[in-house]
N, C-alpha and C positions, 0 to 999 in steps of 0.2 A: 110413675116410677115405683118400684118395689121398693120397701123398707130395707131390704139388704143390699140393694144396689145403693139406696141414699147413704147410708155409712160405708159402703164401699168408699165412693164418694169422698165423703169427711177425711175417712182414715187418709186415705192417696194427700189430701190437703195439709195434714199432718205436718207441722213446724216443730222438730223437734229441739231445737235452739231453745224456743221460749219451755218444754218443760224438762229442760237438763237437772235442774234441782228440784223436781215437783214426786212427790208420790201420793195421786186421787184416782179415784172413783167416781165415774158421770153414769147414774143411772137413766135411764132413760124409756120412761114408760108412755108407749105406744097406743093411746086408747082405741084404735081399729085395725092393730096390727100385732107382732113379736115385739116382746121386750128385747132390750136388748144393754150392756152396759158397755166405758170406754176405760182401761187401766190404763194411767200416764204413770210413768217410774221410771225412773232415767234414763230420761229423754227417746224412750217407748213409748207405744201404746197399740194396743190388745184388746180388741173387737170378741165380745164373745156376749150370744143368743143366752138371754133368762133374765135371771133377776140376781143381782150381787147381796149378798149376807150383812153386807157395813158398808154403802158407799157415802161419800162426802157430799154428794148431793142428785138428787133426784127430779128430773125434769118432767113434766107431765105434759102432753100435748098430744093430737091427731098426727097423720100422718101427712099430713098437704102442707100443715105449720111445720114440721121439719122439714120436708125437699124447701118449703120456702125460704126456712132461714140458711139451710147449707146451700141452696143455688144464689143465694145474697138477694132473692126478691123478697122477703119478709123481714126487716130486723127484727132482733129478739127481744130488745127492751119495749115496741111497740107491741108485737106480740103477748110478751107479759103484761103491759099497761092495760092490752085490750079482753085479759083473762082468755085467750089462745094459751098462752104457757104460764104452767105452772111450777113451781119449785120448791123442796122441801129440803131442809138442809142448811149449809152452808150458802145462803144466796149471792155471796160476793164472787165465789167460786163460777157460777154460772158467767160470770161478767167474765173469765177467762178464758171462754170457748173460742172467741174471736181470733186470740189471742194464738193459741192455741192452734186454731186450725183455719186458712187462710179461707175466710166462706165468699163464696160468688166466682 
């Protein structure tokens, strides 16, 4: 599956209840693909191809580790345990993607 069809994906999954009071930034760098980042601000959120200036935190992984965690056959915290994903930033914030956008 193409990198833009898997946050297609996300985004469509998109809860926006849970970020009604949030304003972040999920970078999200692609090692075999587009970068790409996610804007949450109340209770939006905004899909746009690059690299964002100041995000609140920055996930590193292939692209196989993401279709797995958004189809829900990967969790993320094994992934991170097994260094599949990486994170820079805010790491608690990663723990709110769940949260955030209903994966599997």
């Amino acid at each position: 599956m193409p990198v833009a069809e898997i946050f297609d994906k996300m985004k469509s999954n998109f809860n926006s209840d849970a970020a009604s009071d949030l304003d972040l930034v999920f970078q999200f760098n692609i090692e075999d693909a587009d970068n790409y980042y996610l804007v949450i601000k109340d209770g939006n959120c905004d899909l746009t191809q690059g690299d964002h200036d100041d995000p609140s935190v920055t996930l590193i992984m292939d692209s196989s580790t993401l279709q797995g965690i958004v189809t829900g056959e990967v969790d993320g915290m094994q992934a991170f345990m097994a260094g599949n994903l990486k994170a820079e930033g805010d790491m608690m914030l990663a723990t709110k993607l769940g949260e955030l956008f209903s994966m599997g």
